[in-house]
C-alpha positions as CSV (number, residue, x, y, z in Angstrom):
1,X,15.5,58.3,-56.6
2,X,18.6,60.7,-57.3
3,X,19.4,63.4,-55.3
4,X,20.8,66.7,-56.9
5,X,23.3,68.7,-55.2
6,X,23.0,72.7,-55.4
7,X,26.0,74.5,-55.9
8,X,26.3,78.3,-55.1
9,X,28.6,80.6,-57.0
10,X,29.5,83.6,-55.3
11,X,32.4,86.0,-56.8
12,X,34.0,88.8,-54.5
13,X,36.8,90.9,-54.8
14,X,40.1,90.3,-52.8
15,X,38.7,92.8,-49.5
16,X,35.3,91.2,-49.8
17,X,36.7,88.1,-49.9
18,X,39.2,88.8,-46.7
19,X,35.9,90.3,-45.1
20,X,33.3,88.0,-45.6
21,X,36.1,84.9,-44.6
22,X,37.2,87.2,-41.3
23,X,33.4,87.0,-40.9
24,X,32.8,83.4,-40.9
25,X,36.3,82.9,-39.0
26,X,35.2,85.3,-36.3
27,X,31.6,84.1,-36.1
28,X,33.0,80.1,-35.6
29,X,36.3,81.1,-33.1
30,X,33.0,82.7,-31.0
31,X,31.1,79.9,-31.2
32,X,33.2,78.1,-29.3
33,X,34.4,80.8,-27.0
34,X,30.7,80.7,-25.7
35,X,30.2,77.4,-25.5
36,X,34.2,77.5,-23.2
37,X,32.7,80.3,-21.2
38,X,29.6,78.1,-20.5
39,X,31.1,75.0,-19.1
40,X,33.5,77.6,-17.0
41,X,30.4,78.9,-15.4
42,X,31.1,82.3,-17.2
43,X,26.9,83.0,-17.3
44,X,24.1,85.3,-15.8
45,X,21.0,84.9,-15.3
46,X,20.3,86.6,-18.5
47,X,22.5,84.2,-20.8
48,X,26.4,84.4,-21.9
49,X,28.1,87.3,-19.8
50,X,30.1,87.8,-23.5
51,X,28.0,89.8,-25.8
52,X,28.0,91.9,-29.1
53,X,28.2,95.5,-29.0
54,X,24.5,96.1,-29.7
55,X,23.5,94.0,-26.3
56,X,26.5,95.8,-24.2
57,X,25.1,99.1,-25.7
58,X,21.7,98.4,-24.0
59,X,23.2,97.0,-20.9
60,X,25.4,99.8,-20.3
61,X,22.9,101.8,-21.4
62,X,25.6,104.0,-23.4
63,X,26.2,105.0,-27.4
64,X,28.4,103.1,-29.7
65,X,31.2,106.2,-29.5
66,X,31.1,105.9,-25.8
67,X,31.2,102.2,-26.0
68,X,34.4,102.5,-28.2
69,X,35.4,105.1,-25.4
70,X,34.9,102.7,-22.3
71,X,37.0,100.1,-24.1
72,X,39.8,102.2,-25.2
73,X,39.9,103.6,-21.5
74,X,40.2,99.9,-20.3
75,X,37.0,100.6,-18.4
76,X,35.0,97.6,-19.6
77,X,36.4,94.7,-20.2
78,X,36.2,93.0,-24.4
79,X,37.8,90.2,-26.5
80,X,38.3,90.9,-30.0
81,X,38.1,88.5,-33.2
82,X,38.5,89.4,-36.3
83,X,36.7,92.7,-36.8
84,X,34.4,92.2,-34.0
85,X,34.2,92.8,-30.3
86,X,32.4,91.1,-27.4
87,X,31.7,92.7,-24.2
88,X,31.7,90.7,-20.6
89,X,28.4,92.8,-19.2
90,X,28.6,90.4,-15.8
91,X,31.7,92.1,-14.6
């Protein structure tokens, strides 16, 4: 029995291309930053302290403006990669 291989053909142009590879980049780099702040002990009882800005919005309880606000202020404390931010909500 052969097995057949699927290919997938995508075609972007050069910024969707930069974006969609920041993307995967980004998504991998925090792959592995969770998995480091795991062994550290970095967790709550909730799961990893580090979390997108959707989940730190309903932590905080806040908007995304005043999200962006609270990180520009220093009053919350982030990472960024690539394009994306994650918020430590245990601190």
């Amino acid at each position: 029995m052969s097995r057949k291989k699927i290919i997938e053909i995508h075609t972007y142009n050069d910024d969707e291309f930069m974006d969609a590879l920041a993307d995967r980049v980004a998504e991998k780099v925090m792959v592995q930053l969770s998995s480091q702040l795991e062994e550290e002990g970095a967790v709550s009882n909730n799961g990893p302290c580090w979390q997108k800005s959707a989940t730190a919005q309903d932590h905080f309880q806040v908007s995304r403006p005043t999200l962006k606000a609270m990180r520009e202020r220093g009053e919350i404390e982030f990472t960024q990669v690539g394009r994306s931010y994650r918020y430590n909500i245990c601190g």
